[in-house]
C-alpha positions in Angstrom: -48.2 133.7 26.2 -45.1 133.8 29.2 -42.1 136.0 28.6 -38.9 134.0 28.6 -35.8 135.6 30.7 -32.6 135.1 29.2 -31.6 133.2 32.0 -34.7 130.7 31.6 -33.8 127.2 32.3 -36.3 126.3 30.0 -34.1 127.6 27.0 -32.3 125.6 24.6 -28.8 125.7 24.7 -27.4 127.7 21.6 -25.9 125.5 18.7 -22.4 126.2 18.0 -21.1 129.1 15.3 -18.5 126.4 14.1 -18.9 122.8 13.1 -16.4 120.9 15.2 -16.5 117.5 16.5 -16.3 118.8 20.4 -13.1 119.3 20.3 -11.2 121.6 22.7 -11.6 125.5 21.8 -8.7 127.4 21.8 -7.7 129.2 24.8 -8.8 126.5 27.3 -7.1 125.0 29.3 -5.3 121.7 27.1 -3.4 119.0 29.7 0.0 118.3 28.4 0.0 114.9 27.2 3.5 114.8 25.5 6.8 112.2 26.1 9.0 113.0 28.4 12.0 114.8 27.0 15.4 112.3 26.8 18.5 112.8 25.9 20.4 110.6 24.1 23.7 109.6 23.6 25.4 108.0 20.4 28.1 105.3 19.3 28.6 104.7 15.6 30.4 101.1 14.3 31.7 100.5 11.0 31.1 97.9 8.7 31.4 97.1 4.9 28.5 96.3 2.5 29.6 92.6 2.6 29.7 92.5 6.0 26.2 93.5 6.3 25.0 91.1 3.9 26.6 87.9 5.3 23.9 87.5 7.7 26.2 86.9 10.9 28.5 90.0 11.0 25.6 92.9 11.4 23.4 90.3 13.9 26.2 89.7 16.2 27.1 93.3 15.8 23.7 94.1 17.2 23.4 91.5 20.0 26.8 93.1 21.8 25.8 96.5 21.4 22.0 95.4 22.8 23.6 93.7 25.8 24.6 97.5 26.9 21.4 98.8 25.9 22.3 100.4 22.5 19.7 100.2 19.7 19.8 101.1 16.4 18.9 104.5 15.3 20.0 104.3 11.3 22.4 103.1 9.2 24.3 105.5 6.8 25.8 105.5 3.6 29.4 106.7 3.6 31.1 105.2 0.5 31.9 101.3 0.1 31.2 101.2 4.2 27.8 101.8 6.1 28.2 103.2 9.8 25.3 102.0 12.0 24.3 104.8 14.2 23.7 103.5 17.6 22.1 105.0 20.4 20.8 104.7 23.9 19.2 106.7 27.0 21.5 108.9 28.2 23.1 107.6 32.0 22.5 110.1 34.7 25.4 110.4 37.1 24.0 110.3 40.6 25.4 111.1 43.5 25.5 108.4 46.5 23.5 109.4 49.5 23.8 107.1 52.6 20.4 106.2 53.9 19.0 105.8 57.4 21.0 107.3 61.0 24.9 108.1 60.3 26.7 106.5 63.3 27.5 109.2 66.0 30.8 111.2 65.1 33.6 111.1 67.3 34.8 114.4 68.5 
């Protein structure tokens, strides 16, 4: 009978102490897989219970706000009205750079 090194290629690799279902260990190295973070900025509008039941009111309501990219995050209860939260990716202010060769300065 051959003695077996513990570095033997022949060996089995060992099982592992926990049953997993191969996921990641902790401690390794994870990629980050997450959104990325946006900020938002909000509009409210105000409309009555009846108005939100007439059918035409809360769509057209929704169709302007749409056409400059609002969307509707919830709807809340504040007495006999309802205030449609509203809200949409905030605008970044950028500053104009020219692009390609300014034209020679005059001195």
């Amino acid at each position: 009978m051959r003695e077996q090194d513990e570095e033997d290629p022949d060996d089995e690799p060992d099982a592992p102490d926990e049953p997993g279902d191969g996921a990641a260990q902790p401690g390794g190295v994870i990629p980050s897989v997450a959104f990325p973070t946006r900020e938002w900025e909000y509009s409210t509008q105000n409309l009555t219970v009846g108005q939100l039941a007439d059918g035409t009111t809360l769509v057209k309501t929704l169709k302007d706000a749409a056409g400059d990219g609002w969307e509707l995050d919830q709807v809340v209860e504040a007495g006999e009205k309802r205030v449609l939260l509203l809200r949409r990716p905030k605008r970044q202010s950028r500053e104009s750079r020219r692009v390609g060769f300014a034209p020679p300065s005059k001195n």
